[in-house]
C-alpha positions as CSV (number, residue, x, y, z in Angstrom):
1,X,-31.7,19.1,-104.6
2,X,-33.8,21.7,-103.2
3,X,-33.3,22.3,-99.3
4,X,-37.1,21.8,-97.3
5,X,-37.5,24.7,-95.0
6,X,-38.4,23.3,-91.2
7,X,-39.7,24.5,-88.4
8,X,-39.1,22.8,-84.7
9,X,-41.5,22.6,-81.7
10,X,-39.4,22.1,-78.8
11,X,-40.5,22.2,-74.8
12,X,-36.9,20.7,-73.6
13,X,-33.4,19.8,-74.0
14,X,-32.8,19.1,-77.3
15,X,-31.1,16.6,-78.0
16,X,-33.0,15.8,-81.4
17,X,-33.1,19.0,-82.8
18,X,-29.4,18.9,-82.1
19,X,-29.0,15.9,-84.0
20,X,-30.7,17.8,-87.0
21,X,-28.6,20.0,-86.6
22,X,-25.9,18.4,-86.9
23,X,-27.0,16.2,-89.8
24,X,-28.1,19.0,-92.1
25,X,-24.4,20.9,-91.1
26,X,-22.8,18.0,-92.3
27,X,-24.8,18.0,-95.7
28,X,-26.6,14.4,-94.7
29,X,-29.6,16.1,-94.6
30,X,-31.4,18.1,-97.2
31,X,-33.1,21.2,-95.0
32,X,-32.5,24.2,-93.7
33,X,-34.4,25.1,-89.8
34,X,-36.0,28.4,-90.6
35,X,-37.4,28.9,-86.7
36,X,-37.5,26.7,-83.4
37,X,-40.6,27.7,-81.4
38,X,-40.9,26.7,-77.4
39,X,-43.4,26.7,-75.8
40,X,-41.1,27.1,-72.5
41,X,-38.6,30.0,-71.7
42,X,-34.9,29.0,-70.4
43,X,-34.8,25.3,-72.0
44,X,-31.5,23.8,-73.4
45,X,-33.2,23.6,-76.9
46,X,-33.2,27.6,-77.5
47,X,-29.5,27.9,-76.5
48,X,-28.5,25.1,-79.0
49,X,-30.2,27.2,-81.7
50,X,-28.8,30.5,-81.1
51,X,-25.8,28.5,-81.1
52,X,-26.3,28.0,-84.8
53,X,-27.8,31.0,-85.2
54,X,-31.4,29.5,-86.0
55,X,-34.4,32.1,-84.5
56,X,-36.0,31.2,-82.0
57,X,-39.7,32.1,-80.1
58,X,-40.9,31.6,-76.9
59,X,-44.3,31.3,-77.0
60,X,-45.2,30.5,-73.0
61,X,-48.4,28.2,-73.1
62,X,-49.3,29.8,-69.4
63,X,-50.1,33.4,-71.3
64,X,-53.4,30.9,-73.1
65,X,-56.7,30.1,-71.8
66,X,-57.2,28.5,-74.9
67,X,-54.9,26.1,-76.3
68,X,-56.7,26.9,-79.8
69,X,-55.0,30.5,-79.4
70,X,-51.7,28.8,-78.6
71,X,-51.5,27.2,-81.8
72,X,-53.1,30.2,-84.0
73,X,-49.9,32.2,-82.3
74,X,-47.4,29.1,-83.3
75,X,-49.1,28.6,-87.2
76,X,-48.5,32.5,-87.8
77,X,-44.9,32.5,-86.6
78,X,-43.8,29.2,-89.0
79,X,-45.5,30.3,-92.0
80,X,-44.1,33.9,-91.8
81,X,-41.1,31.7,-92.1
82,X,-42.1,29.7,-94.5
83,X,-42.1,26.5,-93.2
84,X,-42.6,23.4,-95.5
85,X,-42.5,20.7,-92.7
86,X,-43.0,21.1,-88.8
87,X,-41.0,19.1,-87.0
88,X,-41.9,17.8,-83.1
89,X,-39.0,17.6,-81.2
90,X,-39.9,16.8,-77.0
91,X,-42.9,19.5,-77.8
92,X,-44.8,18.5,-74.8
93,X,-48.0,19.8,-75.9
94,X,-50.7,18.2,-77.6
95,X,-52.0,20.3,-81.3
96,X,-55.6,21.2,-81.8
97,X,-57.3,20.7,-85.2
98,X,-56.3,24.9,-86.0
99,X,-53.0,23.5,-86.7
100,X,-52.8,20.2,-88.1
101,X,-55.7,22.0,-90.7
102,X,-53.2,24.3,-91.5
103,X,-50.1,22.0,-92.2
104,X,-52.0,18.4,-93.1
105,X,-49.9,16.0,-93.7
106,X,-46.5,18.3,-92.8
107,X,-46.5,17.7,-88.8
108,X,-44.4,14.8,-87.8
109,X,-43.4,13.5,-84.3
110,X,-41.1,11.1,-83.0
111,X,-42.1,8.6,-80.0
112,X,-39.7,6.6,-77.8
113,X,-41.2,3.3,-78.0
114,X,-43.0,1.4,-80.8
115,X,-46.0,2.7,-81.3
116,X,-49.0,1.7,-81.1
117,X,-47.8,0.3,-77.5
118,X,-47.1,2.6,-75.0
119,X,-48.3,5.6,-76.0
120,X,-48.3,8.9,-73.8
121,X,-45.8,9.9,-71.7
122,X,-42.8,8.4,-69.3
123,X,-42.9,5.5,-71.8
124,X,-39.2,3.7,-71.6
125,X,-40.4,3.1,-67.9
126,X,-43.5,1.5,-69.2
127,X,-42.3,-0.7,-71.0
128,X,-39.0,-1.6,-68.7
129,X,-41.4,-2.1,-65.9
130,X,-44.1,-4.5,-68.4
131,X,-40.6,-6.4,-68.9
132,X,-40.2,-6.6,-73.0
133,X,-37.6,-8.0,-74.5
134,X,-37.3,-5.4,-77.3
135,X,-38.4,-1.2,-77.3
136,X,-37.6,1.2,-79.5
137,X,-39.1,4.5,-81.1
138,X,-41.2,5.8,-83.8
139,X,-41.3,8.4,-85.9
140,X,-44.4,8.9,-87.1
141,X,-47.1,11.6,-89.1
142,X,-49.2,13.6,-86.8
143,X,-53.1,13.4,-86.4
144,X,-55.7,14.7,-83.6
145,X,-55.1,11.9,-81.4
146,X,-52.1,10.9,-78.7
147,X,-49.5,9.4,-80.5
148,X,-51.7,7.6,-83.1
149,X,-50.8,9.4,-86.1
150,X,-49.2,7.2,-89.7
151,X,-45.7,5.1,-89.2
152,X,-42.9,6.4,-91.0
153,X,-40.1,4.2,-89.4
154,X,-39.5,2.7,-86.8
155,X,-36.1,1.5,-84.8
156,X,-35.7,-1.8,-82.3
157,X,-33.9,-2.0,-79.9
158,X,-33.4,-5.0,-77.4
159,X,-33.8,-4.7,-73.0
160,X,-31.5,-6.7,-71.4
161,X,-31.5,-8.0,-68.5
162,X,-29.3,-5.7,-66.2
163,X,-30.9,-3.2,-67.7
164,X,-32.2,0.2,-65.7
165,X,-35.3,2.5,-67.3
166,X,-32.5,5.3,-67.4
167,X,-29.9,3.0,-69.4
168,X,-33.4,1.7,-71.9
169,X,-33.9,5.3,-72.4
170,X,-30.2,6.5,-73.8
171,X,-30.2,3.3,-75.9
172,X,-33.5,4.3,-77.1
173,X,-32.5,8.3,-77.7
174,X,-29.7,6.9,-79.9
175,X,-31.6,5.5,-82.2
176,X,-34.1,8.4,-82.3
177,X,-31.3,10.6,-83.2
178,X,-30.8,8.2,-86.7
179,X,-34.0,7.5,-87.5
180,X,-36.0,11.3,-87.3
181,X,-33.4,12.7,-89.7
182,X,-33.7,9.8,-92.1
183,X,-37.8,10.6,-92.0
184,X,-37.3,14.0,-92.6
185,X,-34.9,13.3,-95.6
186,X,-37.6,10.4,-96.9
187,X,-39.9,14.1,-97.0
188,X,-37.5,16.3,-98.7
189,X,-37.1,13.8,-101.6
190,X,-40.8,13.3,-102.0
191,X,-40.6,9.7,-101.1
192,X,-43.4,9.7,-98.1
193,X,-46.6,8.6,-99.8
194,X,-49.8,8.4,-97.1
195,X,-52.0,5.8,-97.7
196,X,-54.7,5.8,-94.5
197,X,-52.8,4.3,-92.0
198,X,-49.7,3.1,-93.9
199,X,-46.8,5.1,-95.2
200,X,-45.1,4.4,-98.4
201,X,-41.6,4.6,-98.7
202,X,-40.4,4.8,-102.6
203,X,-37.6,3.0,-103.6
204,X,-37.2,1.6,-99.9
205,X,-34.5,-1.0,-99.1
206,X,-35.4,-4.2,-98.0
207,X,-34.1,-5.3,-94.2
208,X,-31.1,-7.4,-94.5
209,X,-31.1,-9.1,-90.7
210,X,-35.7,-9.8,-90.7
211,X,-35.4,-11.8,-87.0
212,X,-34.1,-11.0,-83.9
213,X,-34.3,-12.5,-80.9
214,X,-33.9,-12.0,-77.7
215,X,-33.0,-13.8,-75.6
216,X,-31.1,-15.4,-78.2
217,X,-32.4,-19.0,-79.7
218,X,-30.4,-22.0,-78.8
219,X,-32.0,-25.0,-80.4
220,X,-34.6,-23.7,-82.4
């Protein structure tokens, strides 16, 4: 199977583009990184791919007056790398129309809660403090507004009672880890099919467990 060639958007740590990483070095996952691009200088993200030997750009969003420019800058860089899918990864900044025009339907994002509630920013604490009984995150195609962009798949996961915002979050990152390398390899075998809002998933299992609960039913 051909290899998709990606290219990650990254303002932070890491931890996703790590995991991958990791997943395409282990041969789970069909796709090579051609170029991470960060809009911050000195973040984790760049060391973990010149640990793999992956290029990687700074391109500091404080040298723009424009955020159009920004992107112009960011579009030329991936598709001198030739760049089938561009991958979000804790990119922190929000793309103009100049470049989802020039990758439609190739930007996707992940989102740790399940969208469309809580959308934005600091959400695990949102939704800790509104007191749900399940969260999760979302990986999901990218449009022009916040976080509103097609469903690709989605993973639950439950808040219990003891728990902290910090300790919802790490459960939550888990999960992202799985599911955003499992959307990307949905794309590299041609599988994603857009229709408006819904995503199509070809040849798509069917859930084994459909209902959870929690807390857990007793009589009912």
């Amino acid at each position: 199977m051909k290899k998709i060639n990606l290219g990650v958007l990254v303002s932070g740590s890491g931890s996703n583009l790590q995991a991958i990483i990791d997943n395409i070095e282990s041969g789970k996952l069909d796709a090579i990184i051609r170029v991470v691009i960060s809009n911050v200088s000195g973040v984790r993200a760049l060391e973990r791919a010149k640990n793999h030997n992956i290029p990687a750009v700074v391109i500091d969003h404080e040298n723009f007056s424009i955020r159009e420019k920004f992107d112009r800058e960011a579009v030329a860089i991936l598709k001198s790398h030739s760049v089938d899918l561009v991958i979000m990864a804790g990119f922190m900044k929000i793309l103009t129309p100049v470049f989802l025009r020039a990758f439609p339907g190739k930007i996707i994002n992940i989102h740790p809660a399940l969208l469309p509630s809580f959308q934005g920013l600091h959400v695990q604490q949102k939704a800790f403090d509104y007191g749900v009984k399940f969260s999760g995150c979302t990986v999901h195609f990218a449009d022009e507004g916040v976080d509103t962009g097609p469903i690709i798949i989605q993973a639950v996961v439950p808040v219990y009672g003891d728990d902290t915002a910090g300790i919802l979050q790490q459960r939550i990152l888990k999960e992202e880890h799985r599911i955003y390398s499992q959307a990307i390899q949905f794309y590299a075998e041609g599988r994603l099919e857009i229709d408006g809002r819904k995503v199509h998933i070809k040849d798509s299992g069917i859930m084994e467990t459909p209902r959870m609960y929690n807390p857990p039913l007793e009589k009912f």
